[in-house]
N, C-alpha and C positions, 0 to 999 in steps of 0.2 A: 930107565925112568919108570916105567910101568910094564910094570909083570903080572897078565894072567895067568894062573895056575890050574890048571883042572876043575873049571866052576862047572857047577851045576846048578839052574835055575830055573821056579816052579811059577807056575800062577795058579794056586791051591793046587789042586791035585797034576795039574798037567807037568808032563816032564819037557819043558823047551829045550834047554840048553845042557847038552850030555856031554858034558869034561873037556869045553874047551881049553886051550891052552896059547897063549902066542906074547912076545912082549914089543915094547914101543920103547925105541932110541930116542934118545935127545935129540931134536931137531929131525926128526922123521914126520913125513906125511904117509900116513898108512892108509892103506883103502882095502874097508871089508865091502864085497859084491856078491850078490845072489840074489836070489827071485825072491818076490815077498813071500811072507811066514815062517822065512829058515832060522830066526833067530838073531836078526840083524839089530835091530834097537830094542829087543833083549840084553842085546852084549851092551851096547851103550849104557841100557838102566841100571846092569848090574853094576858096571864099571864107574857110574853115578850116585849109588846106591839107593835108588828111587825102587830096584827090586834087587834087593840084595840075595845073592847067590844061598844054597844051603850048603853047597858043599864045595870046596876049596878054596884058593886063599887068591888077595887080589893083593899087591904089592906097590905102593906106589913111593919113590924116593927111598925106598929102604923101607915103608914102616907098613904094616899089613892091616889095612884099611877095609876087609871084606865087610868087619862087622861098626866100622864107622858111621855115624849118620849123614847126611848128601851134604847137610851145611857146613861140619868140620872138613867134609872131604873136599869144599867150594876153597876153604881156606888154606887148605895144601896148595892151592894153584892147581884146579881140576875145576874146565867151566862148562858151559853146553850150549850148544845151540840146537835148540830140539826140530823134529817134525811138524811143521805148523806153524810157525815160530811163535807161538804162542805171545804173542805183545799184547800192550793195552791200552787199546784204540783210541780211548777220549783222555790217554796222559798225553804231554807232547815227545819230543824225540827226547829232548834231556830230559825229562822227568823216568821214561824208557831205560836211560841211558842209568841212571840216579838206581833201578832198581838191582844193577850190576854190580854194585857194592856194599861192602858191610858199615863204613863207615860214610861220611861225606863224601860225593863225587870233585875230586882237586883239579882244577887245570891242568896239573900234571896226566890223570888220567884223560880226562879229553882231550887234551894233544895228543896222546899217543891213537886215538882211536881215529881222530882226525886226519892223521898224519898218513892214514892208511884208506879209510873213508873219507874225506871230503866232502862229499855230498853234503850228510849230515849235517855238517857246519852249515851250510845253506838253509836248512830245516828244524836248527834245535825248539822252536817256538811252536812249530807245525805237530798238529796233533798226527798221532800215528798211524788211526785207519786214515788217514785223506793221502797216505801215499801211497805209490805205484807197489806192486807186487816187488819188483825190483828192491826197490829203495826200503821194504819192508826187511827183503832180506839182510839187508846191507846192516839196517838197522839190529836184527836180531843176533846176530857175526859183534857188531861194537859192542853191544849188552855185553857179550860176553869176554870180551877184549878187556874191557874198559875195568876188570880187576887184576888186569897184569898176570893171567895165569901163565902155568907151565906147560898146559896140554890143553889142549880144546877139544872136546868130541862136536860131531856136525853129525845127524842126523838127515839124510838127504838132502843138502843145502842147496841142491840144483833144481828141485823140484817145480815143477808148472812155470820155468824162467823158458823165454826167449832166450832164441841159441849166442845174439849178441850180448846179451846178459851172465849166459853162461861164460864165456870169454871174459867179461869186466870182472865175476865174482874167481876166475881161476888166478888172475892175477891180481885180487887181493888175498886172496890166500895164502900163494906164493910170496907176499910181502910180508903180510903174516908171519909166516914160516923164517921168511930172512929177519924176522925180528929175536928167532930164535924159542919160538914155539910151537910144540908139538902138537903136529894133527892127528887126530883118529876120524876117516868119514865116512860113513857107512854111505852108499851110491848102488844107484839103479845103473846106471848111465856107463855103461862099458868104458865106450872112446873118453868119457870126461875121466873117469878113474884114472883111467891108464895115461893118462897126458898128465895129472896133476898128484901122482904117488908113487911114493917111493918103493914101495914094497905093496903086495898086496895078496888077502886072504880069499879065498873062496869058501863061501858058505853052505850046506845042504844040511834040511832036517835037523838044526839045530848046533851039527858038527864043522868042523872049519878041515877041508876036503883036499886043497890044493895051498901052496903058499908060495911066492917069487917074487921075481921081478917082473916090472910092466913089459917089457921087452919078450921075457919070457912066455907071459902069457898070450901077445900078441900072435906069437908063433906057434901055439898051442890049441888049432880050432878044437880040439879032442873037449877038453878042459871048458874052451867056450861054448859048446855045444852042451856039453853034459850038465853043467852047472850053472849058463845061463842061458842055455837054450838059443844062441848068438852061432850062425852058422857063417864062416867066412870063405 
């Protein structure tokens, strides 16, 4: 589905991201982890093209998308849920919901986000900052649902949640996921990575250092110690 190639990505003169390389299966939950400033939601931007790469190529469906703009690439089925979740406090949840798409938001589209979040239905009228940090997240995951993509990037979607929250939002994901769309999540959160991906990369300085499985890593304090400083 998605193939990065050897990118390389700057922010003017600095060199972040030194020839990563890794790709994302159909129906894969992938999880990139490392310490902040290794280049984590760099890889998302590039992969967004909000900081498009200078050097190598990004592959998405077959068609090589490095030098695409973020809104052709929204329309391949490539959505985001960023850090922050960036919403807009005085829309309500479906006016939120309304900014996920190019066209008219259909019924069809809100049942399927619904179908997954529920909540929401309870709140489409309810302006956006008056909910809970939770329910903010939930909301920023449907934004990005609610155009039927092929892949979702999640930039730390667990972030500042209670650990009951963390559970609610693992098994929407996981539903997500049986929908039949691909995750990318970049995560702080060791034990949550490893419970909800499939595969998973380790990050340092830019470079992607280790790759496996969760299982794999779990048995590997070397790896966790080294690259997330996680001593078992």
């Amino acid at each position: 589905m998605l193939e990065v190639q050897d990118i390389h990505t700057y922010y003017g003169k600095s060199h972040v991201l030194h020839g990563i390389s890794f790709k994302i299966e159909t129906g894969e939950i992938l999880g990139i982890l490392g310490r902040n400033g290794v280049g984590k939601t760099t890889t998302i931007r590039s992969i967004i093209g909000l900081t498009p790469p200078r050097e190598g190529k990004i592959i998405f469906d077959g068609k090589d998308i490095t030098r695409m703009p973020a809104y052709k690439r929204a329309r391949l089925g490539i959505s985001l849920v960023p850090q922050g979740r960036n919403l807009f406090p005085r829309l309500s949840v479906r006016e939120n919901l309304e900014t996920g798409v190019i066209k008219k938001l259909t019924e069809e589209d809100l049942n399927r986000v619904l179908s997954v979040l529920p909540v929401l239905g309870e709140r489409l009228n309810q302006k956006a900052g008056t909910l809970s940090g939770g329910e903010q997240q939930m909301l920023a995951i449907g934004r990005a649902l609610v155009s039927n993509p092929k892949l979702i990037l999640m930039d730390e979607p667990f972030e500042g949640l209670m650990p009951v929250l963390v559970l609610k939002l693992i098994d929407v994901i996981k539903q997500i996921n049986k929908m039949g769309v691909s995750v990318l999540i970049v995560e702080q959160r060791v034990k949550t990575a490893l419970e909800i991906s499939h595969r998973i990369l380790l990050m340092e300085n830019g470079m992607i250092k280790w790759e496996g499985l969760p299982e794999e890593l779990s048995k590997n304090p070397e790896a966790l110690y080294k690259y997330l400083g996680v001593s078992v």
